[in-house]
N, C-alpha and C positions, 0 to 999 in steps of 0.2 A: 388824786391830785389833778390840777386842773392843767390841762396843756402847755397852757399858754404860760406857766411855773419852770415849765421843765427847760434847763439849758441844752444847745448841741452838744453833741459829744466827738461828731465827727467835722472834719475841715468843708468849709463854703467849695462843691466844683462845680462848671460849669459843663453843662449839657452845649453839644455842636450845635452851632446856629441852624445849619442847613439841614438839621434833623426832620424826621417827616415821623417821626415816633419816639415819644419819650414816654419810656420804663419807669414806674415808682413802684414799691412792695416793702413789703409790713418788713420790719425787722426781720421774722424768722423766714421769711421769703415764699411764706405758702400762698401769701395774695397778693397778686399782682393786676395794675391796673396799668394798660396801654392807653395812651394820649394819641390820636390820630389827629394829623394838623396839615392840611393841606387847603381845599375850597370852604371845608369849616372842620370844625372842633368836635370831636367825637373821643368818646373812652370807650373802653369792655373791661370787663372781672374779670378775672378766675380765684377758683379758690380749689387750690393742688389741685385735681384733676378734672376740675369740675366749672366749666362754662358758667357762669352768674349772668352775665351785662354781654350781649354781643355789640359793636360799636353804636354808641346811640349819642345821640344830639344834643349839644350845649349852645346855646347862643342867647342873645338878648336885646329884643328889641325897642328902641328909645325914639325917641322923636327928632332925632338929628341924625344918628346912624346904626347900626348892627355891628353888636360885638359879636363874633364869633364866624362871621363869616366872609373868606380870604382874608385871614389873620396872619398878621405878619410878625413873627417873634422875634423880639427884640434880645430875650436874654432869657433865660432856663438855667436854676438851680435850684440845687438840691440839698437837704439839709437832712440827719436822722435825729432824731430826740428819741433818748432814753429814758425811761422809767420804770423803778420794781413795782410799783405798782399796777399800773396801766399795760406793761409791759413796752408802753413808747409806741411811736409809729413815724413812718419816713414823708417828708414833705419835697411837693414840687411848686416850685411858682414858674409860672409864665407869664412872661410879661412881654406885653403885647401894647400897638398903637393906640391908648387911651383906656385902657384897662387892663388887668391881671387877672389874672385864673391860676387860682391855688388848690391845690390836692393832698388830699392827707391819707394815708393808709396805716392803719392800727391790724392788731393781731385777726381781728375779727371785723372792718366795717371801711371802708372806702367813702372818702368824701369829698367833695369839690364847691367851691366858692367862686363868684367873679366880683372884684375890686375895681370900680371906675377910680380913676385917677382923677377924675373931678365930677363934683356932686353934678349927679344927671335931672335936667330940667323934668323930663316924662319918662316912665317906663311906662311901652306901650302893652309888651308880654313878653315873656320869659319864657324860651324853650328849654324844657329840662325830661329827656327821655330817658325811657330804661326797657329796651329791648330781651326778653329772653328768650332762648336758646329752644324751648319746647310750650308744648299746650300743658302746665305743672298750675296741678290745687291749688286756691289762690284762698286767702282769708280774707274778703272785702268787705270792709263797714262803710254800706253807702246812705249819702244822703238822704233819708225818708221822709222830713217832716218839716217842708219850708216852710217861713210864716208867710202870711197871707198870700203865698204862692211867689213868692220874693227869692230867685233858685237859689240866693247864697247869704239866707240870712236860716240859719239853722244851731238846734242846740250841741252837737257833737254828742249823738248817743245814739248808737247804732249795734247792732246785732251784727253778725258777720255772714256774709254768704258766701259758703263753701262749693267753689266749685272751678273748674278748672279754668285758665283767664279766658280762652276763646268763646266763654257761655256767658263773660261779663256783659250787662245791658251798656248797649252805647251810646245812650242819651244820658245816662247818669253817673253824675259824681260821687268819686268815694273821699274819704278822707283818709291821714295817714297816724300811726303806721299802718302796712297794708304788707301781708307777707303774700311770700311766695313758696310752694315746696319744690325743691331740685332735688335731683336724684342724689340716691346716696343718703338719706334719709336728711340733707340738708336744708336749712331755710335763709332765704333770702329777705330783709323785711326793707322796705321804703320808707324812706321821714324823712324831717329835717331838722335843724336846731338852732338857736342865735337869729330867732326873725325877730326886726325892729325897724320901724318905721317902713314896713313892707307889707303887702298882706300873705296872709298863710296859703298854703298852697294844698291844693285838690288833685285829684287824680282820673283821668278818663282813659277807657278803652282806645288801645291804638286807633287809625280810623281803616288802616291795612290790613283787608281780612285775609292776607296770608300772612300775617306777621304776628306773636303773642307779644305787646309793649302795652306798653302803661305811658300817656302823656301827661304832664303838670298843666292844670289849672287856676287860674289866680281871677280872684272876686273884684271888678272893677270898683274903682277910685268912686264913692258914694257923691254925687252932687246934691240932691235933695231928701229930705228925710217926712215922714209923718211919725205923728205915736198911733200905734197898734199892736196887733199881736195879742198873744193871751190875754185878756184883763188890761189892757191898754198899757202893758208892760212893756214893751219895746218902741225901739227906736226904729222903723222899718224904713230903709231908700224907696224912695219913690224915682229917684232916676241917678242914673251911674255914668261917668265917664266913657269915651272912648281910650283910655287909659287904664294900668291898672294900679300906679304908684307916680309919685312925683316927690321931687327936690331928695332925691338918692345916692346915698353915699358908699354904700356896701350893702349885699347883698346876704342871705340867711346861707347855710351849709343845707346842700344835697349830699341824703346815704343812701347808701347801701349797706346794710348790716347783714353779713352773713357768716353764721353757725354750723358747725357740723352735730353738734347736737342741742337739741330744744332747750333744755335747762340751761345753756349758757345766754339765750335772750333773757333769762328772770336775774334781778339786781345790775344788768348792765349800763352802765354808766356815760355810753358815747352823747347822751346829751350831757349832761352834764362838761364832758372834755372838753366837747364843741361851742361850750356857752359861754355866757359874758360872766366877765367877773362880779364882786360884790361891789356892791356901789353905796353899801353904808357902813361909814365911818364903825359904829357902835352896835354891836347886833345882841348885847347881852337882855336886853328887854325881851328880843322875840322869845317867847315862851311855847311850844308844840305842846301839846295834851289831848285830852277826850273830851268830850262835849255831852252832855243831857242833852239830847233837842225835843222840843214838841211836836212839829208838825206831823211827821210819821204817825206817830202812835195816835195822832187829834186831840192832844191831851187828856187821852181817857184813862184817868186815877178813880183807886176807890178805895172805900175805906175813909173818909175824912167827910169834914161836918160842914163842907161849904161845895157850892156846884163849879166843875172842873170847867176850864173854856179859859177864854181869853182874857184874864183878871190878875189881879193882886194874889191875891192869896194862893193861886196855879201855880206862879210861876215862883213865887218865896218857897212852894213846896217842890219844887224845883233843885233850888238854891241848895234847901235840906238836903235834898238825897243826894245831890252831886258833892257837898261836903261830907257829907258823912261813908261815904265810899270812894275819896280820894280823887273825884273827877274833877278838873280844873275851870272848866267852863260851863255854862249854860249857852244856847243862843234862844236868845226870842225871835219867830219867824215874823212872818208879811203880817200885818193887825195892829202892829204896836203904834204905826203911825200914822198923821194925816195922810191920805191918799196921792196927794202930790207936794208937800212939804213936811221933809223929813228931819225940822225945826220943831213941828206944830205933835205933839204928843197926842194919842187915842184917848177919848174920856171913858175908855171901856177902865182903865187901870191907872192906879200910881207909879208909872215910870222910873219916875227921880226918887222912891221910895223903892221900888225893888232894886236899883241900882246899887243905895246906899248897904242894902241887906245883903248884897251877896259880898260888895267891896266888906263890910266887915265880918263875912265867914269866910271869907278866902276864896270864895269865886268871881272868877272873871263872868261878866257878860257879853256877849258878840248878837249885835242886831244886824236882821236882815234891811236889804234894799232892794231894788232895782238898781239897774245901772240909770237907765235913764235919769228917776227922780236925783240921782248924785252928780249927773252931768250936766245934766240939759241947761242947766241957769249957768253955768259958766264956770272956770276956775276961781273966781272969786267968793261964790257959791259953797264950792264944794269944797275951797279951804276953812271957810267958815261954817261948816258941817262937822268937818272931822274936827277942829281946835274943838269946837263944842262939845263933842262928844268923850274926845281925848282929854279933856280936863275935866269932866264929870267922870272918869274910869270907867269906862265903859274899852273894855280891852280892842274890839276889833268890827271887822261888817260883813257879813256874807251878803256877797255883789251878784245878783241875779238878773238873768235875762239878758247879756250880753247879746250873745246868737247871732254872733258875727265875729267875722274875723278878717275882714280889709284892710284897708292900711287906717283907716280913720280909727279904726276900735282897735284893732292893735297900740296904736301913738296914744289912744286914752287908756289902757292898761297900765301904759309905763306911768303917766301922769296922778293915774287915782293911788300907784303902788308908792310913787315917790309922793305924794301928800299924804297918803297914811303912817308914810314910815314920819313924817316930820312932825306926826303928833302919836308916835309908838301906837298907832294900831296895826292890827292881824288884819289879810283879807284871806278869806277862801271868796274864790270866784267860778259863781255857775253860770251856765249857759256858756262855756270857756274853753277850749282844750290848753295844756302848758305848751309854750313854745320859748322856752329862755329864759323870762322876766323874771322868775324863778329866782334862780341864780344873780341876777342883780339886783332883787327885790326880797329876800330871804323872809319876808313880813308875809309875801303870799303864802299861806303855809299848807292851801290845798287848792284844789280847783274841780272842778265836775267832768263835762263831757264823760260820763258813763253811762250805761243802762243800769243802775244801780238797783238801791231794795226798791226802790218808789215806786217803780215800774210793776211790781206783786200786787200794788194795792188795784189795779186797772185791767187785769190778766180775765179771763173767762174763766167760768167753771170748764171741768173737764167735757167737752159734747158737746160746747156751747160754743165751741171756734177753735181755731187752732191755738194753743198754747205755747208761750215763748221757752226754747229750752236753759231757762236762764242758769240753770249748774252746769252747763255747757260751758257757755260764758266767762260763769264763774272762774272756769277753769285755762280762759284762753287770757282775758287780760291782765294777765300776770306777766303774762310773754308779751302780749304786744301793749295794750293801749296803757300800760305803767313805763313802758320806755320816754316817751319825752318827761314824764314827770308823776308825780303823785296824784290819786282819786280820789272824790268825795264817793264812796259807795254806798256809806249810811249801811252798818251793817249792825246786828245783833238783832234779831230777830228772836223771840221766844216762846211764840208760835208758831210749830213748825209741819210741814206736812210732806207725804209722800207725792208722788204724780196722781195716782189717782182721788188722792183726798183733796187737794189743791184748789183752792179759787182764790179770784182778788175781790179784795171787801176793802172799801174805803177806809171805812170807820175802825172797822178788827181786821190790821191785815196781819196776813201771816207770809212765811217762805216756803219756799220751795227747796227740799233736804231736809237734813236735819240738824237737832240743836248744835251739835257740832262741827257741822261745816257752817256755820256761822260762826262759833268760838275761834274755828282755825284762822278765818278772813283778818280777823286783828293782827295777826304776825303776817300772814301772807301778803295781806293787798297794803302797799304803801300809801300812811297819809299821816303826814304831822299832824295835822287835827282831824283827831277820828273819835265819830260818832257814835253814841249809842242809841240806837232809833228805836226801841221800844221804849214803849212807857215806864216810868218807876216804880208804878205798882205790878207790873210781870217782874222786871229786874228783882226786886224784894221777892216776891213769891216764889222765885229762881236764886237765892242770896249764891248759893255754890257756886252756879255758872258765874254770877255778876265780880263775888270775889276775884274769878279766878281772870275775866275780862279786863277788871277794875288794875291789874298787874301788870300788864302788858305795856312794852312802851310807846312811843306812835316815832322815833326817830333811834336809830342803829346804828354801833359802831364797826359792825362788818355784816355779810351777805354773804350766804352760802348757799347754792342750789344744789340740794343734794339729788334729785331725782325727778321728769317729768316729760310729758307728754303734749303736745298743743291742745287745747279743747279736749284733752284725756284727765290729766292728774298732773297736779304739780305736789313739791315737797321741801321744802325751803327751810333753813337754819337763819337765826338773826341773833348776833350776840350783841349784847348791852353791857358793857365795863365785862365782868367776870359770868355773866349769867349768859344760855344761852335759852332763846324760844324758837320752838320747832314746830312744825304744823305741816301736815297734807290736807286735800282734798280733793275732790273725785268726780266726774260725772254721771249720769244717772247707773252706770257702770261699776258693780259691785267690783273690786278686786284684792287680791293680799299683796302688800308690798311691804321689800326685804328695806328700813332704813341703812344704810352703812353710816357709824359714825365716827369711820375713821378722821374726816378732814377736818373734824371738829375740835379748837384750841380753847380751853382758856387763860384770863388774864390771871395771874395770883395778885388778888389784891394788896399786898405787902409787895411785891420787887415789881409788880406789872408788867413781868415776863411773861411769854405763852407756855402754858402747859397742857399735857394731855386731860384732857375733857373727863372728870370725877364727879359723880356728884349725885344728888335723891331728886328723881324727876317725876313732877307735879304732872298727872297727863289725866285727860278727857279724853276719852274712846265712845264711839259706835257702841250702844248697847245691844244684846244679841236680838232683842225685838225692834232696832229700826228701820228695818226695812219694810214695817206696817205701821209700827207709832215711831215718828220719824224725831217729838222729843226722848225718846231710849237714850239714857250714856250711863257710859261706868267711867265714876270716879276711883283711879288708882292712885299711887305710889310704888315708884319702881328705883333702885339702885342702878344708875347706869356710868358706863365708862367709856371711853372713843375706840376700842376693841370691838367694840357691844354692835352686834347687827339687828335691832327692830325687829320681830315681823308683827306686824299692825293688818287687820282686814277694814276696808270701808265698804261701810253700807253702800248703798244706790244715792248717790247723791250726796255721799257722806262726808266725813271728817275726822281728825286727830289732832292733838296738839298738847304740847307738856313745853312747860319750863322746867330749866335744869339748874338747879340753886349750886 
């Protein structure tokens, strides 16, 4: 449920004026964050015995004055909201000469806000530290790949570099989430949530080299712009403010999320608590499902009596396989249109002829863009794009090449979400990380910012360079980069390979693992529109796998972490009405692991009470040769109960996954 639902339970008191510390902590009282208020504004964590946050710095700077420092508080109260579900969490507001500073503390995750009490002309920066306690593992995905050397115009797809924060580079930005390990086998993760007409915020090495902190960075206010970048995809600033935000009403939530064990980062919710609410009236049109897409595979089909590519008849065969195995969508990628008017149709194909074939098999179509080509002519433009398109049925747009995230491309997020919803189309949006709109915009139904399959097709043969360990990965954004929101992974892969058989091929790519930890990503990695990114003719020559794909749902009515490891293994329950889906996966790191399924409920479909978990479970295992031929699986059927403890082994790189009818 969402916070902002939840009523008090306890009476309005007030905190002493002349206090120099004010106390807020989670309900069950094991996290407690101090408010230090004197010459400025500092907090610290704990969580039960354990140091998170030593006092570190809030303030913010504007072009008229400084919140945050020699703040004079005018009034302090505290309010607890309960909930069974969330378990609730205690709020403090201070209120202060021309702004408020609000804190929220939940069972698990510490957060703070500042509220100008009148919209601010300039933010100039934003101090937002997080000081810790020792030199503790640090998971950082940093900035690698600006465009035309532009430091904050970037796709959000980053690898994580493991190493403890005082080895962090100090010239480079990372993005967030961005964990931390503390003793105790706990973790500490950085984000934020509810950014809107602000820009998204970065992360740099303290500049204190006796200190381990993390400072916030913010992408200055864009003044001018060119098109560049890949294929003249982007929109690139040619020069940025002295600023980093203007005409400011409220500011995004800073966390701290911290866990005492790993598996409670997988299905956590605090963006969602911290977010905006919906902001459409009617949301029974958005439809979540699977997609056919082309690009991946390069449309290479065989088997049929006309040449595969960018045509009529590729994508009708499209249309086919996606009806006839229950997938809901197709997307047609980058080709379908003129080059800078995405009015003007390609004369490679009949557009308004595959459209009409799939609206009468029962498939949606979702065409790719740039963001640019959707903006750049105006709002008047790009209302007259989407009516166009939204009355031709064309379901929705995969928005590509964003690769920003300032305040200017943030306010066009909201803008392109709120005109797609007024002519009922879907957006998944690449080049993007989620930051809220999400949640006011429910039409967004995925977004990218991952290192996804795409990344296989680019990789080196093994000897030929260093190799990315992407079942590492696999295994880590579960815990972090699905915290703000759901990924475009593009996963199903049907060519599968061990480490050492592994290379990236354009044309024939394959993965890395095996066929099974690709079948488990469907249940594991969250995305209302999830993809099937091999071709139809592997899917077909694989029908068992694709069946059992083709089942899976892309949205859940609960989340269950039953088991997992950072960058080790995860193992996850997802129930859908009465059914449940289960999946592990692994990194390159063979191991046997015991499931417990005790916590596992279902609905009885007649009272839609919970009951203990019965039932005949559909499962894909690790065949005993995959750890050489990495497609190996054995297809079972097993009788299982919520007594019933698993023991499952995964290959190198492996996977698991059953439904439970």
């Amino acid at each position: 449920m969402d916070a902002r639902l939840i009523t008090p339970i306890l009476a309005l008191c007030c905190l002493p004026l002349s206090a120099k510390v004010y106390t807020v902590q989670s309900l069950l009282g094991d996290m407690v964050v101090n408010i230090h208020v004197d010459k400025s504004i500092t907090w610290d964590i704990t969580k039960g015995k354990t140091q998170v946050l030593k006092p570190s710095a809030i303030s913010l700077q504007t072009d008229r004055q400084t919140f945050g420092v020699n703040p004079k508080v005018r009034k302090a109260t505290v309010h607890n909201y309960k909930n069974d579900d969330t378990g609730g969490y205690q709020q403090l507001l201070l209120s202060c000469n021309g702004y408020d500073v609000e804190f929220r503390v939940f069972l698990n995750a510490a957060a703070y806000r500042i509220i100008p009490k009148k919209t601010i002309n300039k933010v100039v920066n934003e101090t937002s530290e997080y000081r810790f306690a020792g030199d503790y593992q640090s998971f950082v995905p940093y900035v690698n790949d600006n465009r035309e050397g532009e430091r904050w115009c970037y796709s959000f797809e980053s690898y994580y570099d493991e190493a403890p924060l005082s080895i962090m580079y100090q010239d480079s930005l990372a993005i967030t989430p961005l964990a931390v390990c503390l003793p105790e086998g706990k973790k500490a993760v950085v984000m934020e949530a509810d950014v809107e007409n602000y820009p998204g915020m970065y992360l740099l090495k303290g500049a204190s080299s006796s200190e381990y902190s993390l400072q916030a960075a913010f992408p200055p206010y864009p003044l001018k712009e060119k098109i560049g970048g890949y294929n003249r995809l982007n929109l690139v600033p040619t020069e940025r403010a002295g600023y980093i935000a203007e005409k400011v009403t409220r500011l995004p939530w800073r966390i701290v999320l911290v866990t005492d064990e790993d598996k409670q980062l997988v299905g956590n919710d605090i963006a969602r608590q911290l977010g905006p609410q919906c902001r459409i009236k009617d949301t029974s049109w958005i439809k979540p499902g699977k997609v056919a897409w082309d690009w991946w595979n390069n449309t290479n089909i065989t088997g049929v009596d006309f040449r595969a590519g960018i045509n009529t008849d590729t994508y009708k065969y499209f249309v086919d396989f996606a009806r006839k195995n229950g997938l809901e969508y197709i997307i047609i990628d980058e080709g379908w249109s003129d080059s800078e008017d995405l009015l003007i149709f390609s004369d490679k194909m009949d557009m308004a002829g595959i459209i009409n074939y799939a609206k009468q098999n029962g498939v949606g179509v979702i065409l790719w863009s740039s963001w640019r080509n959707l903006i750049q002519r105006g709002h008047e433009k790009m209302e007259e794009i989407m009516k166009h398109y939204g009355d031709m049925g064309v379901k929705g747009f995969k928005v590509d090449f964003f690769d920003r995230d300032d305040q200017k491309a943030i306010n066009s997020v909201y803008e392109v979400a709120e005109c797609a919803a007024r002519h009922h189309l879907l957006l998944d949006l690449h080049g993007m990380r989620p930051f809220g709109v999400q949640f006011a915009y429910p039409n967004i139904v995925n977004f990218e910012g991952v290192k996804g399959l795409e990344n296989s097709k680019w990789e080196p043969r093994v000897g030929d360079g260093p190799l990315h360990d992407q079942p590492r990965y696999d295994v880590t954004i579960p815990y972090l980069r699905a915290l703000p929101g759901s990924f475009d992974y593009t996963p199903g892969a049907m060519v599968n390979a061990v480490r050492s058989q592994f290379f990236g091929n354009n044309d024939h790519p394959m993965s890395q693992g095996t066929r099974v930890h690709q079948m488990a990503m469907y249940t594991i990695f969250d995305a209302p529109l999830q993809m099937l990114a091999d071709s139809p003719t592997k899917y077909m020559q694989n029908q068992e796998c694709t069946d059992f794909i083709a089942q899976i749902p892309t949205v859940y009515d609960q989340v269950v972490p039953l088991d997992g490891k950072l960058g080790e293994y995860v193992v996850v329950a997802k129930r859908k009405g009465s059914r449940w889906y289960i999946a592990a996966m692994n990194n390159w790191q063979a191991r046997d692991l015991t499931i417990d399924l005790s916590p596992l409920l279902k609905l009885n479909g007649k009272t839609n009470r919970p009951e203990k978990l019965s039932g005949k479970a559909n499962i894909f295992a690790d065949g005993i040769n995959a750890d050489r031929e990495a497609t190996d699986y054995k297809h079972t059927y097993q009788q299982i109960s919520a007594g019933d403890k698993l023991q499952i082994h995964l290959a190198p790189a492996g996977g698991w996954t059953a439904i439970v009818e």
